[in-house]
MDAnalysis code that builds the backbone (N, CA, C; Angstrom):
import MDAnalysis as mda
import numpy as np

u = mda.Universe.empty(315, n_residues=105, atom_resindex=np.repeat(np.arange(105), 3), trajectory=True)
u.add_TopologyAttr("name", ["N", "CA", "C"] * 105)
u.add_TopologyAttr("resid", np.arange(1, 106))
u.add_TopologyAttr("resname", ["UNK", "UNK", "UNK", "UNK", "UNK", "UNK", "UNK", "UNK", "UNK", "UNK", "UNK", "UNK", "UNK", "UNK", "UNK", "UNK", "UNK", "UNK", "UNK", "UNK", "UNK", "UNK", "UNK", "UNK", "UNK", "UNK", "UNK", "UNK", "UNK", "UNK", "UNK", "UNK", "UNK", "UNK", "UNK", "UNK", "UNK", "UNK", "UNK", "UNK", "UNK", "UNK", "UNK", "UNK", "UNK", "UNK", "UNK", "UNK", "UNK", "UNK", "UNK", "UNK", "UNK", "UNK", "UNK", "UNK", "UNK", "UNK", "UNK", "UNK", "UNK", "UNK", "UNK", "UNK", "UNK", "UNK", "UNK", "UNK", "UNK", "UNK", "UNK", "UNK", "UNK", "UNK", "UNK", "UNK", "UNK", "UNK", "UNK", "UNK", "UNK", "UNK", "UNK", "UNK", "UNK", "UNK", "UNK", "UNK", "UNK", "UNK", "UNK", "UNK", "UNK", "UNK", "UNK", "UNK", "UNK", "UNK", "UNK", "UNK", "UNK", "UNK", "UNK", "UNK", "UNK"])
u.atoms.positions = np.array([
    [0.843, -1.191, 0.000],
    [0.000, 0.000, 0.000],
    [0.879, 1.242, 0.000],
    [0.602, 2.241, -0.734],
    [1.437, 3.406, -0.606],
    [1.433, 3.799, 0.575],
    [2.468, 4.923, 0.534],
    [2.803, 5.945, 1.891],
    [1.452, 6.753, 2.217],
    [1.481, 7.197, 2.819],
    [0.757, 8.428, 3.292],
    [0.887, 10.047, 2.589],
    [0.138, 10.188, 1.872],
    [1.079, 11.645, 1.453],
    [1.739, 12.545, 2.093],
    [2.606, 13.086, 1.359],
    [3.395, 14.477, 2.015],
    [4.836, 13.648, 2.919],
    [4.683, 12.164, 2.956],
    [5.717, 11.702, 3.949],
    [5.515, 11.731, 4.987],
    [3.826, 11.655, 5.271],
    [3.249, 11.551, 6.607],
    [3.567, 10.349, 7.135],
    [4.039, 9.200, 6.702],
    [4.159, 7.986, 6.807],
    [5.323, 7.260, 7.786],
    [5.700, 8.429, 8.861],
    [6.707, 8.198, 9.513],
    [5.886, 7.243, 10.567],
    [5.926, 6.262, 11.168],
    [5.415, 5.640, 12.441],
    [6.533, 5.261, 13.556],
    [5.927, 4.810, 14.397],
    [6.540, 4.064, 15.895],
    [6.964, 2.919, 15.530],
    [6.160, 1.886, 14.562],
    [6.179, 0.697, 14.465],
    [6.607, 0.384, 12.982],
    [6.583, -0.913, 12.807],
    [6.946, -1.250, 11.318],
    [5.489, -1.795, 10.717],
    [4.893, -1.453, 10.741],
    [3.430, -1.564, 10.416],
    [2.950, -0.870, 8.800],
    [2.949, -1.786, 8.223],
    [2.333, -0.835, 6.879],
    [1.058, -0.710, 6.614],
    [0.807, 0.518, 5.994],
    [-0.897, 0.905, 6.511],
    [-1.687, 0.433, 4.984],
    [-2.567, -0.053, 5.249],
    [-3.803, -0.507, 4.196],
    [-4.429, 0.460, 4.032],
    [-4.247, 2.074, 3.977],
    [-4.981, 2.925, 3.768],
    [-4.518, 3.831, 2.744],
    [-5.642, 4.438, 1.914],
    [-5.571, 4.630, 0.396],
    [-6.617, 5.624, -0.055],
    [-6.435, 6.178, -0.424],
    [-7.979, 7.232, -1.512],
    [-8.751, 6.039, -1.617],
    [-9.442, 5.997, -1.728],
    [-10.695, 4.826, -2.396],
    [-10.806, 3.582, -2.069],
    [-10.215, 3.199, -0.158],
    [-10.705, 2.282, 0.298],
    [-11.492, 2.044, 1.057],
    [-12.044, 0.895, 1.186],
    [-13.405, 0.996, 2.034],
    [-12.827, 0.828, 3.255],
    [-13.405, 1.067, 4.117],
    [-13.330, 1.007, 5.567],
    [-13.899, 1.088, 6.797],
    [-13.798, 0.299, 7.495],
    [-14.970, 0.228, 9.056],
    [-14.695, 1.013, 9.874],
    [-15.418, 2.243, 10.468],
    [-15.075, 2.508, 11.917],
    [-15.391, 1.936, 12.871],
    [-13.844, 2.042, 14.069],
    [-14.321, 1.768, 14.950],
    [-13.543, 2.112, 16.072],
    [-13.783, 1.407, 17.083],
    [-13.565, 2.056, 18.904],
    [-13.549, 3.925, 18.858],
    [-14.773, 4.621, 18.616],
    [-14.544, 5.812, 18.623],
    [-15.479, 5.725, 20.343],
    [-14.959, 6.868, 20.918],
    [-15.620, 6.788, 22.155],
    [-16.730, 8.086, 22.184],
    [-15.912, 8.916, 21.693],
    [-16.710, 10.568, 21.589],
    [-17.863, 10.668, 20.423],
    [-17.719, 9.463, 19.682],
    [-19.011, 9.263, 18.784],
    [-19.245, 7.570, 18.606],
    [-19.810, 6.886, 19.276],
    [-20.175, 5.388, 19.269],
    [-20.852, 5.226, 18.102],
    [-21.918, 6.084, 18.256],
    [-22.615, 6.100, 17.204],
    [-22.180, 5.913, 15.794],
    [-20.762, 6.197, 15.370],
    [-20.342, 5.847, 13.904],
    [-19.511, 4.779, 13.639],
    [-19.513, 3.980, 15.016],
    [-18.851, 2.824, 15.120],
    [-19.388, 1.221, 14.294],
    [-18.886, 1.250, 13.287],
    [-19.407, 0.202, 12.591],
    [-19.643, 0.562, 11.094],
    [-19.913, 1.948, 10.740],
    [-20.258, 2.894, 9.621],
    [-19.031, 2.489, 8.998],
    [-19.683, 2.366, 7.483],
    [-18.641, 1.520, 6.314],
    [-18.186, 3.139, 5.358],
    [-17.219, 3.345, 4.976],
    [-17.013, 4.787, 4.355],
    [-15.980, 4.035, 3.310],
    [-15.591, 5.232, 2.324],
    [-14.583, 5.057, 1.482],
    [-13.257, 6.578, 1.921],
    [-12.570, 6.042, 1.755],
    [-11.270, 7.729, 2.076],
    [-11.336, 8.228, 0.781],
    [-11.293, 9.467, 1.542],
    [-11.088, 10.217, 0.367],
    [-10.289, 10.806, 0.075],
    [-9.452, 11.095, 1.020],
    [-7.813, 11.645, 0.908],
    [-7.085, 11.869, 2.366],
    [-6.282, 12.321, 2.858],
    [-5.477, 12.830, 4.205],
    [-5.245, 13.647, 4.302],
    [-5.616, 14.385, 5.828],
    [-5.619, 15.545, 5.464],
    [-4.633, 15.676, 6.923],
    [-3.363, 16.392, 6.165],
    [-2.013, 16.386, 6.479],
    [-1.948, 17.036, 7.866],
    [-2.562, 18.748, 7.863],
    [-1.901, 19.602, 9.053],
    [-3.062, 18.702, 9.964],
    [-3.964, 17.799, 10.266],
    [-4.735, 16.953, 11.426],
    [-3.741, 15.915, 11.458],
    [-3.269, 15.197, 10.333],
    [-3.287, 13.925, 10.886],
    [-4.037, 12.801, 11.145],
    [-5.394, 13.103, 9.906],
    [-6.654, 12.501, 10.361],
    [-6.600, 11.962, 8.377],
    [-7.585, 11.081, 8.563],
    [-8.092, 10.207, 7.333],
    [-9.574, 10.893, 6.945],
    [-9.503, 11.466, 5.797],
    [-11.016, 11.944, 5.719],
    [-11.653, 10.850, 4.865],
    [-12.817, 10.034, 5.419],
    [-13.846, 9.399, 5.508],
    [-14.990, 9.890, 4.773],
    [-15.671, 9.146, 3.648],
    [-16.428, 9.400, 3.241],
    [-17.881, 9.092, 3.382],
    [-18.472, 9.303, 4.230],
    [-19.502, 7.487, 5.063],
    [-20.686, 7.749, 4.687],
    [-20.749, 8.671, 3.385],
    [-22.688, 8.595, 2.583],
    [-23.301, 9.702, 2.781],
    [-24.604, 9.654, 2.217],
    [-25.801, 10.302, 2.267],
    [-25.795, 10.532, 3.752],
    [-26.140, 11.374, 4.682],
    [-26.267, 12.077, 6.269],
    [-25.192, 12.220, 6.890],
    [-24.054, 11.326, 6.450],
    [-23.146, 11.678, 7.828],
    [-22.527, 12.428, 6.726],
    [-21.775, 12.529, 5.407],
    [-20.631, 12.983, 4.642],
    [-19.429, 12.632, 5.118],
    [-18.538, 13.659, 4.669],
    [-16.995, 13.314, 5.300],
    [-17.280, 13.558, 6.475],
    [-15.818, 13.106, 6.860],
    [-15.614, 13.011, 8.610],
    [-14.328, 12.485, 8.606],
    [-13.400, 12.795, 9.320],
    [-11.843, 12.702, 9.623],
    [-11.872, 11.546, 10.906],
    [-10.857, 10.775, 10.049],
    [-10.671, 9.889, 11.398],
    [-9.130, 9.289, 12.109],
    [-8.884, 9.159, 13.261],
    [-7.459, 8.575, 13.140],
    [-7.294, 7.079, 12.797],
    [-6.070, 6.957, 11.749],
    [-5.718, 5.546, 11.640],
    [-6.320, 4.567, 12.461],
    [-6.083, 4.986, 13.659],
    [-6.387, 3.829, 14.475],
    [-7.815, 3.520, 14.841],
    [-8.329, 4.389, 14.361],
    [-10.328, 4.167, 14.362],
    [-10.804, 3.272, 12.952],
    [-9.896, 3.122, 11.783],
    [-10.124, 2.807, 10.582],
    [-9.618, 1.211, 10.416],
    [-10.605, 0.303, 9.893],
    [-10.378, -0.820, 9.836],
    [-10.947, -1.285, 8.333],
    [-10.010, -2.232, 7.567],
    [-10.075, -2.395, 5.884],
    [-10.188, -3.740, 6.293],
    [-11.651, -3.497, 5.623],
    [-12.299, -5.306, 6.179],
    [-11.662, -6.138, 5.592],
    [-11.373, -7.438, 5.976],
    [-10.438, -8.615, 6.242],
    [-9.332, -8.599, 6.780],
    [-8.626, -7.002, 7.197],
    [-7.732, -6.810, 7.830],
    [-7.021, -7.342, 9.148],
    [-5.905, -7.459, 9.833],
    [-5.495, -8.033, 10.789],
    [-6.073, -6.720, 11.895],
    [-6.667, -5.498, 11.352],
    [-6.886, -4.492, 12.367],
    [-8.105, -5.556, 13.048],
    [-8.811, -6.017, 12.726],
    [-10.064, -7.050, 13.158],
    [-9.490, -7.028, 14.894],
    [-8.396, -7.703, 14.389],
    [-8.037, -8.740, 15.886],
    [-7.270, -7.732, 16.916],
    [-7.389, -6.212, 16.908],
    [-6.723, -4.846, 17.686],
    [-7.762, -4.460, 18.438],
    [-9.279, -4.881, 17.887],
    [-10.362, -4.165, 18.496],
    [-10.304, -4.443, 19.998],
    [-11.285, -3.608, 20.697],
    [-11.453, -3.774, 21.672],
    [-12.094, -4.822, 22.896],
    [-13.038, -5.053, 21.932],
    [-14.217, -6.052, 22.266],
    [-14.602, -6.740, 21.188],
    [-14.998, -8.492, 21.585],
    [-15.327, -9.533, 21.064],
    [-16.651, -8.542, 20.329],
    [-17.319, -8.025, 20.804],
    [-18.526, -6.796, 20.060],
    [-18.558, -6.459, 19.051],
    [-17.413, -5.513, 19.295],
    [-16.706, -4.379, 18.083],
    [-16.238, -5.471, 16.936],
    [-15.843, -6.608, 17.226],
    [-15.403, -7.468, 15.916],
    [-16.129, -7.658, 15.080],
    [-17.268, -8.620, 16.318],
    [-18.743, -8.562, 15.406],
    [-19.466, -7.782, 14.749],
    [-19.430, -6.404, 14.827],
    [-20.116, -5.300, 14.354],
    [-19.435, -4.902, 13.584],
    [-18.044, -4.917, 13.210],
    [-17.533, -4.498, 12.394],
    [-17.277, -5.633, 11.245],
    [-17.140, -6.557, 11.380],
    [-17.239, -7.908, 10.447],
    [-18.981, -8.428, 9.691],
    [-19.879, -7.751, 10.448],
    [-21.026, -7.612, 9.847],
    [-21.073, -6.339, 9.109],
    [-20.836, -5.517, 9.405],
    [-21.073, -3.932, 8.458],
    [-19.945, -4.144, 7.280],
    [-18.872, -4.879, 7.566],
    [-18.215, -5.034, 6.298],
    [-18.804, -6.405, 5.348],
    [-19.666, -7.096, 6.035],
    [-19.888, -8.043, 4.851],
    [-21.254, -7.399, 4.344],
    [-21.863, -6.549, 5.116],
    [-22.832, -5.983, 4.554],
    [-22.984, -5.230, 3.474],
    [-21.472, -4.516, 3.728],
    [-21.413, -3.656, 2.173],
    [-20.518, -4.339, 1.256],
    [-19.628, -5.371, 1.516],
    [-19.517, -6.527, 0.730],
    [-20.709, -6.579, -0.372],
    [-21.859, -7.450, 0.404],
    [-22.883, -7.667, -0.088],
    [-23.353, -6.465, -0.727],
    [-23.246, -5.290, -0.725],
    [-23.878, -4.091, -1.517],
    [-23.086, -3.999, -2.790],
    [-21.657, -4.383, -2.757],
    [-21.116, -4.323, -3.766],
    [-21.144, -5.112, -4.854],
    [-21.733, -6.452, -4.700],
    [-21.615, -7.374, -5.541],
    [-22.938, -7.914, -6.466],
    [-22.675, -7.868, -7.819],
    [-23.199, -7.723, -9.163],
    [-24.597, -8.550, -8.506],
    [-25.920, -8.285, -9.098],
    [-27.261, -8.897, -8.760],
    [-27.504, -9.815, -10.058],
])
């Protein structure tokens, strides 16, 4: 997966990020908004002076900035970081859900 733009891509860890313009992605463990926890979005770009992932998550919510670490690219090993046996489930259903939205009828 590419860098991060601008060479934002410096980390702590050796971790390479699955995140991209135009991938889908689950939120999750947000505490200050639960409520968008599980919400399937596409990125839409990074937005550098935050440090945040802008999120594209539809019709009512729109964009919305998130940190890496709230963003999960379903089938990902982020699955197994969550917090709760919960959050797996909810996030492994909202991603097969839009799985299922994506695929030819």
């Amino acid at each position: 997966a590419p860098d991060r733009p601008g060479g934002a891509a410096a980390r702590n860890d050796d971790e390479v990020s699955d995140l991209f313009a135009g991938a889908r992605v689950t939120v999750a463990g947000l505490k200050a908004n639960p409520d968008l926890n599980g919400k399937v979005g596409t990125i839409a770009g990074f937005e550098e002076s935050k440090g945040r992932w802008i999120v594209d998550l539809g019709p009512g919510l729109g964009k919305k900035l998130f940190r890496e670490a709230n963003l999960v690219v379903p089938g990902s090993e982020a699955l197994l970081k969550m917090r709760s046996p919960s959050e797996m489930v909810r996030a492994s259903a909202a991603s097969a859900a839009a799985a299922a939205s994506l695929a030819p009828a």
